[in-house]
C-alpha positions as CSV (number, residue, x, y, z in Angstrom):
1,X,100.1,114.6,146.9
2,X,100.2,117.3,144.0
3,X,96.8,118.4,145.1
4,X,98.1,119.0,148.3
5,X,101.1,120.6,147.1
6,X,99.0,123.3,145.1
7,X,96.6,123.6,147.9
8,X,99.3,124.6,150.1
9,X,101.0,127.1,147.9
10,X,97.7,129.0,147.2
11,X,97.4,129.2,150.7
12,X,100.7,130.7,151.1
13,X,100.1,133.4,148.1
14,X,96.4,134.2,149.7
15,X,98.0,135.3,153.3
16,X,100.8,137.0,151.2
17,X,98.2,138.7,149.0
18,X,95.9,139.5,152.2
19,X,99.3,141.4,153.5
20,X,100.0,143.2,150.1
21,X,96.4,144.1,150.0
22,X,96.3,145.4,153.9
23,X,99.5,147.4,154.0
24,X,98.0,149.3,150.5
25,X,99.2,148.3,147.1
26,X,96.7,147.1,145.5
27,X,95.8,143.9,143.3
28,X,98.6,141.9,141.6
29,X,99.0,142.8,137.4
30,X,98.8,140.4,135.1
31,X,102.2,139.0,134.8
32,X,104.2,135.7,133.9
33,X,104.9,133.5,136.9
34,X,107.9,134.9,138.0
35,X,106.9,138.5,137.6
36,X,104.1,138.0,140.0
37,X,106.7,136.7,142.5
38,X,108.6,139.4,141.6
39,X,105.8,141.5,142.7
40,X,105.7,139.9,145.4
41,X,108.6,140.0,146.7
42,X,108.5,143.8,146.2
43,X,105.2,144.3,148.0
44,X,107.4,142.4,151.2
45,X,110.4,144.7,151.0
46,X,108.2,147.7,150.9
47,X,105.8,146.5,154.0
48,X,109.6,146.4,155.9
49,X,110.4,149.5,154.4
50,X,107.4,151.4,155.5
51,X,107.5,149.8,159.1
52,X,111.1,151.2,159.1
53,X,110.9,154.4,157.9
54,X,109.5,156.0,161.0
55,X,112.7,155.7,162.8
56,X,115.0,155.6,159.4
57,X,114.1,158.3,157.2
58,X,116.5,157.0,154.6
59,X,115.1,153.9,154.3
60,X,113.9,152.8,150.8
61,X,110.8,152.3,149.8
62,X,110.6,149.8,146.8
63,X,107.9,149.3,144.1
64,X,107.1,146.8,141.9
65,X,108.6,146.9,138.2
66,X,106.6,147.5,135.6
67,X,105.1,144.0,133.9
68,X,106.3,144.6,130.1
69,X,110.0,145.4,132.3
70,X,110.0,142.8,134.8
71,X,109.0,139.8,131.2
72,X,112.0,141.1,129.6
73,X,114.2,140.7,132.6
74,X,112.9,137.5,133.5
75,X,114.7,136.1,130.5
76,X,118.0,138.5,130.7
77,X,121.2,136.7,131.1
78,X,123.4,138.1,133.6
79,X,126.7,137.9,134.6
80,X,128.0,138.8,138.6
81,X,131.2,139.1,139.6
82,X,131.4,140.3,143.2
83,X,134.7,139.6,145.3
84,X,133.5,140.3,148.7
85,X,132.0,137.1,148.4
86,X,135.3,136.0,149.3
87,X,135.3,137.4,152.9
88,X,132.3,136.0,155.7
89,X,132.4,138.9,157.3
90,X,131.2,141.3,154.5
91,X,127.6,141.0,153.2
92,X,126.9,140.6,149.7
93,X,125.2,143.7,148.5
94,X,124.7,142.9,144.9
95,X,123.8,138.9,145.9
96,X,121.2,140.4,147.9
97,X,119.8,142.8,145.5
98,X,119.3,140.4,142.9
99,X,117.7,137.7,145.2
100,X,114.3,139.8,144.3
101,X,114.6,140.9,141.3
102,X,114.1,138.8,137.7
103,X,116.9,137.6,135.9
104,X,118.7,134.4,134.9
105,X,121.5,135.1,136.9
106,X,125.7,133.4,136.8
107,X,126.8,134.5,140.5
108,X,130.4,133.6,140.0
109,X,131.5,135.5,143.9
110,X,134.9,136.4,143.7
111,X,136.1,133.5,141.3
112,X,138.3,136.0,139.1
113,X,139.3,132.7,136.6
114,X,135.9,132.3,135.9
115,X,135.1,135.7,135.3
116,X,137.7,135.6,132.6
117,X,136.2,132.2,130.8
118,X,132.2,133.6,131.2
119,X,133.6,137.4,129.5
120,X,135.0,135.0,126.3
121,X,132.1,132.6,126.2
122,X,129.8,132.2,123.7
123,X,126.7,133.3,126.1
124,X,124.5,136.7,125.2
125,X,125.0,138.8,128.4
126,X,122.9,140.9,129.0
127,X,124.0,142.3,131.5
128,X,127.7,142.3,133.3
129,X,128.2,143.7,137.0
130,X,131.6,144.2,138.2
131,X,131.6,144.6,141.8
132,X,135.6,145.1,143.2
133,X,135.6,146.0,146.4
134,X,138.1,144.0,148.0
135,X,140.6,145.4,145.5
136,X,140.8,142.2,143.8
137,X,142.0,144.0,140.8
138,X,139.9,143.5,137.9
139,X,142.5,145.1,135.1
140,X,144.4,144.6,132.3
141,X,143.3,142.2,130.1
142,X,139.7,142.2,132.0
143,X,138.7,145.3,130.9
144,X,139.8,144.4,127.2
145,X,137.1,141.9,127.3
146,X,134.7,143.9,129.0
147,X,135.1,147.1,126.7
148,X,134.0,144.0,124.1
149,X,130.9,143.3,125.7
150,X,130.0,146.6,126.4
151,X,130.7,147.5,122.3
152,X,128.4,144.8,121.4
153,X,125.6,147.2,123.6
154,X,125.5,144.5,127.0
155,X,125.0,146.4,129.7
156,X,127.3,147.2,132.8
157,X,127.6,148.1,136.1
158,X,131.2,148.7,137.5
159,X,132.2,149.5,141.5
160,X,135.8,149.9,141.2
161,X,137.6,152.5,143.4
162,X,141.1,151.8,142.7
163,X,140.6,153.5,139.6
164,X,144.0,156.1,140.5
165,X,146.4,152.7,140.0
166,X,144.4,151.6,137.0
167,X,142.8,154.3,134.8
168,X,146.7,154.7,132.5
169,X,146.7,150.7,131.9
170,X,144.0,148.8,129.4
171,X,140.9,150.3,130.8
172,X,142.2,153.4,128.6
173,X,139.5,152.9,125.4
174,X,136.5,151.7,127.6
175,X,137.1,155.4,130.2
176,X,137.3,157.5,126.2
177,X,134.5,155.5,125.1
178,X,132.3,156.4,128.2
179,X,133.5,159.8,127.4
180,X,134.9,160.0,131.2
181,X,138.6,160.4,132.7
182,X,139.9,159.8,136.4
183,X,140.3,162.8,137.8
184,X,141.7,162.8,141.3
185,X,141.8,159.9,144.8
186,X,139.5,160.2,147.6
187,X,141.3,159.9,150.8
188,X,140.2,159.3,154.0
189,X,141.8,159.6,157.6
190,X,141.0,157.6,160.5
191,X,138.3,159.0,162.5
192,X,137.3,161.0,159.7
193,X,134.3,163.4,160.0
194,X,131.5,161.1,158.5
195,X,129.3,164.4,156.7
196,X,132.5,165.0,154.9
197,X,132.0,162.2,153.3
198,X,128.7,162.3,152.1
199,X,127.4,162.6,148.6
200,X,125.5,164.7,146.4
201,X,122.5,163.8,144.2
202,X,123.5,165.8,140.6
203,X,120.5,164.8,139.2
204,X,118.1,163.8,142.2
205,X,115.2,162.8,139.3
206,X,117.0,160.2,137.7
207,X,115.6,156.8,137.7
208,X,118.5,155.4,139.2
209,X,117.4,157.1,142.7
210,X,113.7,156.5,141.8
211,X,112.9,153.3,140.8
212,X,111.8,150.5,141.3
213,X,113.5,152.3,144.7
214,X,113.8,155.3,146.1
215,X,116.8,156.1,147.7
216,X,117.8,159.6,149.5
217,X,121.0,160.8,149.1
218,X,123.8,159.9,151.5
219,X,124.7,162.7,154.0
220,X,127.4,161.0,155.7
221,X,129.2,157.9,155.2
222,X,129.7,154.8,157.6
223,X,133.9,155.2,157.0
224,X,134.2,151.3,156.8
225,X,136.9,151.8,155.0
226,X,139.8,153.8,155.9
227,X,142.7,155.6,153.5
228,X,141.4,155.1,150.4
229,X,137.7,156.4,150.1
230,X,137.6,156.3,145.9
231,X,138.1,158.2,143.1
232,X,136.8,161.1,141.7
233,X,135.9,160.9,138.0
234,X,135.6,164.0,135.3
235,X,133.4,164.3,132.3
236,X,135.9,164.6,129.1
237,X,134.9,167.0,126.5
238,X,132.2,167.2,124.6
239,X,131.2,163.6,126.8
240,X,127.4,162.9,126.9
241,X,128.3,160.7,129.8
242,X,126.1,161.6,132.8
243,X,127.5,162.5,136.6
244,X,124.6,161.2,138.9
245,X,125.7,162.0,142.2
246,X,129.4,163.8,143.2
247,X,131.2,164.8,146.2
248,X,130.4,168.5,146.3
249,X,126.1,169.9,145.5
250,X,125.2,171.0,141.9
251,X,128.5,169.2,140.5
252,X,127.1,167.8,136.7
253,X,131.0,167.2,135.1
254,X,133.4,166.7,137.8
255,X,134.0,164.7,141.2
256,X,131.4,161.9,140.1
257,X,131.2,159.2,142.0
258,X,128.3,157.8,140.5
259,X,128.4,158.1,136.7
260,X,126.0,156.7,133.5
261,X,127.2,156.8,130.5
262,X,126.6,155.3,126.5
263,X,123.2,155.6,126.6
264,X,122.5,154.9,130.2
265,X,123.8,151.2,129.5
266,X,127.0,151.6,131.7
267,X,127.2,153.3,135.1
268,X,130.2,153.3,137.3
269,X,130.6,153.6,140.6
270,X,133.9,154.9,142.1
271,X,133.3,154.4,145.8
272,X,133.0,151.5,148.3
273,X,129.2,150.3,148.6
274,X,129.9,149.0,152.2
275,X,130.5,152.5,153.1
276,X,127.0,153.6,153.2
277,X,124.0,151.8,154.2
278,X,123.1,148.5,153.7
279,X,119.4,149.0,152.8
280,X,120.3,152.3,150.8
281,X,123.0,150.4,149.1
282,X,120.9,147.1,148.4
283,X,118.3,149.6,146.7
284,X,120.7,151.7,144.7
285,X,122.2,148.3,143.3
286,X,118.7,147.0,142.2
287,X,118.2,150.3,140.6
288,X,121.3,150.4,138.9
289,X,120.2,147.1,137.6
290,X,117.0,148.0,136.4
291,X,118.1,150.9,134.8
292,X,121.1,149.6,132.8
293,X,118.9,146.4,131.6
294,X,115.7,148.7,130.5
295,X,118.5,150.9,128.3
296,X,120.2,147.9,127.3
297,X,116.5,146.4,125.4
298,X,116.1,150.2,124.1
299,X,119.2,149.3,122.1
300,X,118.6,145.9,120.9
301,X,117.3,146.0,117.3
């Protein structure tokens, strides 16, 4: 039986191999176990990619990380919040970016008690992604304990968009810390034009747009969500916090609405993902992932 149990998963690899192989990229690098299934997995998402960019010029085209990358990851501890979890009708961005990418992830979904126990545990983190787009609102205390973790260099990725009812409360040292202040809502009508609220690439070379995907800017938005589009977020002075992408072109220190900052360990995202495109937004999250765990090991001793 355990002969015939190998025998069938080589098969399966060799037809997924003959694919990777047929569609262009190239032999599989030496990597552990899990980051050949990580390339893998890549080398699928970019076939569907391809096939779909002839109709969808947008849509990303992913790559497979980089072996010495995708070891470390394999082994990173990482810690998801997401409270659209909570709601059937939404899908998951960040479940489904990290379903192909290494990681020892804790998927927690929108279970905000447990968020609060896992942010005072004993456990490493790695990595911490805060993804509140149902306006759960991850405050007060919360960000006490996250401004922790992010002092002891763990990495994070934050969506918050209610930063206007927040940004004067305990979130305070972790903003002056980024070297970042809240600096005015985004509002949006009903039947708002969609270009309007589009965004702007600041610095369109970043890795966070390039890899392991790469991801166009968004020139108009899908207005899922109506009166409250955001927040727009200002550098503060002398900040070497980073604005990747703003509301209006060629903005590098106000109206970010994607920001890194503290070495590219943190970025912050001050808009709703589920207002632009799934496949963008399911790229942009595995980047931001990438890119915030790759900074976190350059600061590890």
């Amino acid at each position: 039986m355990m002969m015939k149990s190998n025998l069938g998963k080589l098969s399966l690899l060799s037809v997924v191999v003959f694919v990777m192989l047929a569609c262009g990229f190239g032999p599989l690098t030496t990597s552990p176990s899990s980051g050949v299934q990580t390339q893998i997995a890549a080398g699928i998402q970019a076939t569907l990619a391809a096939r779909g960019q002839a109709t969808n010029p947008s849509a990303p085209a992913n790559s497979a990380l980089p072996a010495d990358l995708a070891k470390r990851m394999d082994a990173a501890k990482i810690l998801v919040y997401e409270d659209v979890a909570g709601d059937p009708s939404l899908t998951p961005y960040v479940k489904t970016a990290i379903a192909s990418l290494p990681g020892d992830y804790t998927y927690l979904g929108d279970a905000m008690g447990t968020f609060m126990d896992k942010l005072t545990s004993d456990t490493p983190w790695d990595l911490i992604i805060m993804a509140a787009e149902m306006r759960e609102t991850v405050s007060g205390g919360y960000w006490d304990l996250i401004n922790d973790q992010v002092n002891k260099k763990v990495g994070l990725v934050a969506e918050m968009w209610y930063l206007d009812q927040i940004n004067r409360g305990k979130i305070s040292p972790f903003l002056e810390e980024c070297g970042i202040g809240f600096q005015k809502n985004w509002d949006r009508s009903a039947g708002a034009n969609k270009v309007e609220y589009g965004m702007f690439w600041s610095m369109p070379d970043s890795p966070v747009f390039n890899s392991p995907n790469k991801v166009g800017q968004f020139k108009w938005s899908l207005n899922y969500w109506t009166g409250d589009a955001g927040d727009f977020v200002s550098l503060s002075p002398g900040s070497n916090a980073v604005i990747l992408a703003s509301h209006g072109e060629n903005n590098t220190h106000d109206y970010g609405l994607i920001t890194s900052c503290l070495d590219g360990r943190v970025i912050v995202q001050t808009f709703a993902s589920h207002d632009y495109p799934t496949d963008a937004m399911v790229a942009l999250w595995q980047n931001y992932i990438t890119y915030t765990l790759s900074n976190h090991f350059k600061a590890l001793p």
